[in-house]
Backbone bond lengths (Angstrom), bond angles and torsions (degrees), N, CA, C in turn:
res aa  C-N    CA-C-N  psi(-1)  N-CA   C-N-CA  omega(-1)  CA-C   N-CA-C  phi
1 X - - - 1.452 - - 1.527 109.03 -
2 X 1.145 117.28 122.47 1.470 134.95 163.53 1.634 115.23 -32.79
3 X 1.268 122.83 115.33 1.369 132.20 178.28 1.575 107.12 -46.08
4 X 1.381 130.99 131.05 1.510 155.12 -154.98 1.712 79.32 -99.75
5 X 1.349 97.59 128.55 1.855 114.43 171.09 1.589 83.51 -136.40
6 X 1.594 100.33 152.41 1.670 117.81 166.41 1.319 120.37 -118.68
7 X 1.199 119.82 146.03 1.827 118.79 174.87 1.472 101.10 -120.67
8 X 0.749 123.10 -171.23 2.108 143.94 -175.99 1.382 104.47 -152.78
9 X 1.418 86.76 138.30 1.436 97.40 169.91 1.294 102.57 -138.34
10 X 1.347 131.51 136.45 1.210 147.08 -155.42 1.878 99.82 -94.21
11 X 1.344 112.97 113.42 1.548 121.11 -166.29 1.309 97.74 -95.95
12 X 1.611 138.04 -150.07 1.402 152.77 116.13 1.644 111.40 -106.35
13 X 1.512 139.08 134.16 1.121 140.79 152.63 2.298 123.55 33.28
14 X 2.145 60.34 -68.51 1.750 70.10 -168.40 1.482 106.84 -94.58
15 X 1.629 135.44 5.90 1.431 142.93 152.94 1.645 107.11 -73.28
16 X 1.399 119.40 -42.38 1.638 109.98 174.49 1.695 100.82 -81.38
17 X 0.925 109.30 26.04 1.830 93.89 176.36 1.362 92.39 -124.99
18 X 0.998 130.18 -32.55 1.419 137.96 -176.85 1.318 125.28 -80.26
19 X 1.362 102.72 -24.02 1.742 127.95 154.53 1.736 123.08 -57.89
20 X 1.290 78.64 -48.36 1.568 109.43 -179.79 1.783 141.69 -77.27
21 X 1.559 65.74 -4.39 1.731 95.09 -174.70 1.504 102.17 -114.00
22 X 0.802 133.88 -33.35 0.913 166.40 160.38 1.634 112.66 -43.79
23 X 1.191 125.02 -95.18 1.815 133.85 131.58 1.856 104.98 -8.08
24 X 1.018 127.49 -67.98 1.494 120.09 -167.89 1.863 103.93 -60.15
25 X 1.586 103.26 -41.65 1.647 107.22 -171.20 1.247 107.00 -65.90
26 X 1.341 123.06 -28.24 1.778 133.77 179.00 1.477 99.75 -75.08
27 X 1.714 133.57 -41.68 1.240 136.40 -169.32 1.596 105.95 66.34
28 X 1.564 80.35 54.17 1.878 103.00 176.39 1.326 96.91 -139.24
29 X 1.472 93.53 162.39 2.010 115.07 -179.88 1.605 84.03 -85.17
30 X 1.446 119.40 146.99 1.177 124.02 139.10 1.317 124.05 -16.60
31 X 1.111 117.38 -55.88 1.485 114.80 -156.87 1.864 111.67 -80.59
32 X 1.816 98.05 -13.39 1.320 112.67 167.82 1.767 112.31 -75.05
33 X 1.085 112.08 -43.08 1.990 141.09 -166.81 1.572 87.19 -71.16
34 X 1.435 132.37 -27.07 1.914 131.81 -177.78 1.373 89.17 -90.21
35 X 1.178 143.35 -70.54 1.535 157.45 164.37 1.320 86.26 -13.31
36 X 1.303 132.50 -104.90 1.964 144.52 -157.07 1.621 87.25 -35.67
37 X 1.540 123.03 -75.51 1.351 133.94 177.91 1.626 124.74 -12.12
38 X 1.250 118.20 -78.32 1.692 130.84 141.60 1.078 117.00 -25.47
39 X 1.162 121.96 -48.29 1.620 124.41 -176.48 1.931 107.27 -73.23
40 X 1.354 94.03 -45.08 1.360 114.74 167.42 1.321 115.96 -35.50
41 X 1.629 115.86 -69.31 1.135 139.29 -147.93 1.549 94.23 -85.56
42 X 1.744 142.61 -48.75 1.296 158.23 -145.88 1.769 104.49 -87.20
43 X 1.761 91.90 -32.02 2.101 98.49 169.74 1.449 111.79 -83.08
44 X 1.800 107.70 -20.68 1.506 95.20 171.64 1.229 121.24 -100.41
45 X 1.609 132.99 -20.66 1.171 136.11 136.74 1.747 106.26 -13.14
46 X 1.161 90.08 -103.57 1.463 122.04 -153.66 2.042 113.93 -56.82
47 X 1.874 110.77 -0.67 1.592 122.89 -153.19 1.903 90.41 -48.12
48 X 1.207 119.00 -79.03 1.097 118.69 166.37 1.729 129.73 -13.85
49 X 1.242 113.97 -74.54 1.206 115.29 177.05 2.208 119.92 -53.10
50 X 1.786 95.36 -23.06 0.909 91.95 -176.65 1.525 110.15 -102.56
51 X 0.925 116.89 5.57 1.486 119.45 179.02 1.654 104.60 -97.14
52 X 1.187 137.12 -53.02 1.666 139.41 153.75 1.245 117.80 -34.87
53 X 1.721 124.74 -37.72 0.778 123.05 163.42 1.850 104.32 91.73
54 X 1.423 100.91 24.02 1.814 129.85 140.80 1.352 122.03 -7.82
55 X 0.694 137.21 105.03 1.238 129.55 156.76 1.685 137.04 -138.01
56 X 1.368 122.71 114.30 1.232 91.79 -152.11 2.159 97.98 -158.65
57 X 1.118 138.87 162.32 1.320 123.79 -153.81 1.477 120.59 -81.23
58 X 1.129 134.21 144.54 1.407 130.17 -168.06 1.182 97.67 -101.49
59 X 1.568 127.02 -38.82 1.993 129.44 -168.82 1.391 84.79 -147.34
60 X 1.214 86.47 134.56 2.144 101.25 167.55 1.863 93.42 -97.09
61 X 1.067 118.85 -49.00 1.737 105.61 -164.56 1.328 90.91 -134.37
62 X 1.749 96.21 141.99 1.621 119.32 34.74 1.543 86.91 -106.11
63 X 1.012 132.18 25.50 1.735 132.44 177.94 1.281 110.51 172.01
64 X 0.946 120.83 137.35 1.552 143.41 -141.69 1.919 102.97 -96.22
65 X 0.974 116.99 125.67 1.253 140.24 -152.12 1.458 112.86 -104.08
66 X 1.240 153.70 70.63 1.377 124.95 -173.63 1.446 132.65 -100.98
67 X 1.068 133.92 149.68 1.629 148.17 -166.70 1.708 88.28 -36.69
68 X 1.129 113.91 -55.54 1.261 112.96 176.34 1.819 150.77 -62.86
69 X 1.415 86.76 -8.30 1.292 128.35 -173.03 1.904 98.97 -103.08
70 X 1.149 116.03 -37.81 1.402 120.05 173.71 1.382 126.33 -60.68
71 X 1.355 98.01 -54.52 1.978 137.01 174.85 1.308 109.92 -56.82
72 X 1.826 124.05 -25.99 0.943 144.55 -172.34 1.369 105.25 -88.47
73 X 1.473 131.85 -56.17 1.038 112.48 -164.52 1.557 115.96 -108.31
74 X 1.760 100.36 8.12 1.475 94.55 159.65 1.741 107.44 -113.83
75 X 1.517 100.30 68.25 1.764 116.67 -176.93 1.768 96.85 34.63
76 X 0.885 162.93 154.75 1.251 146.14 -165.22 1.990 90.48 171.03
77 X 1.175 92.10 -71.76 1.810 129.42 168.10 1.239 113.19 -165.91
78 X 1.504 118.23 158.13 0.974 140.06 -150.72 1.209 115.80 -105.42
């Protein structure tokens, strides 16, 4: 398993409660409810690109990144 790194994102009160409420109604940790979210957000991003069947680079350096490579590791498709 891939080493666990953390980021922050700076909420207000009633955005971490709403997060959080949110996470309990799923009977998920937060940090699972950001996970679904991303995944969420990367099928509606990307509906187009992934329906044509798109593919194309997100970062060339220091190693090259692709749309597909993204989709992949946030379960997206396989």
């Amino acid at each position: 398993m891939a080493e666990k790194k953390g980021f922050f994102v700076r909420l207000n009160d009633e955005e971490i409660s709403a997060v959080s409420i949110i996470a309990n109604y799923r009977g998920e940790t937060r940090e699972k409810a950001t996970r679904a979210a991303f995944k969420l957000l990367a099928k509606e991003t990307f509906a187009d690109e992934i329906k044509s069947g798109q593919d194309f680079p997100m970062q060339k350096l220091p190693c090259e990144i692709r749309l597909s490579d993204v989709l992949k590791i946030l379960g997206v498709r396989g």
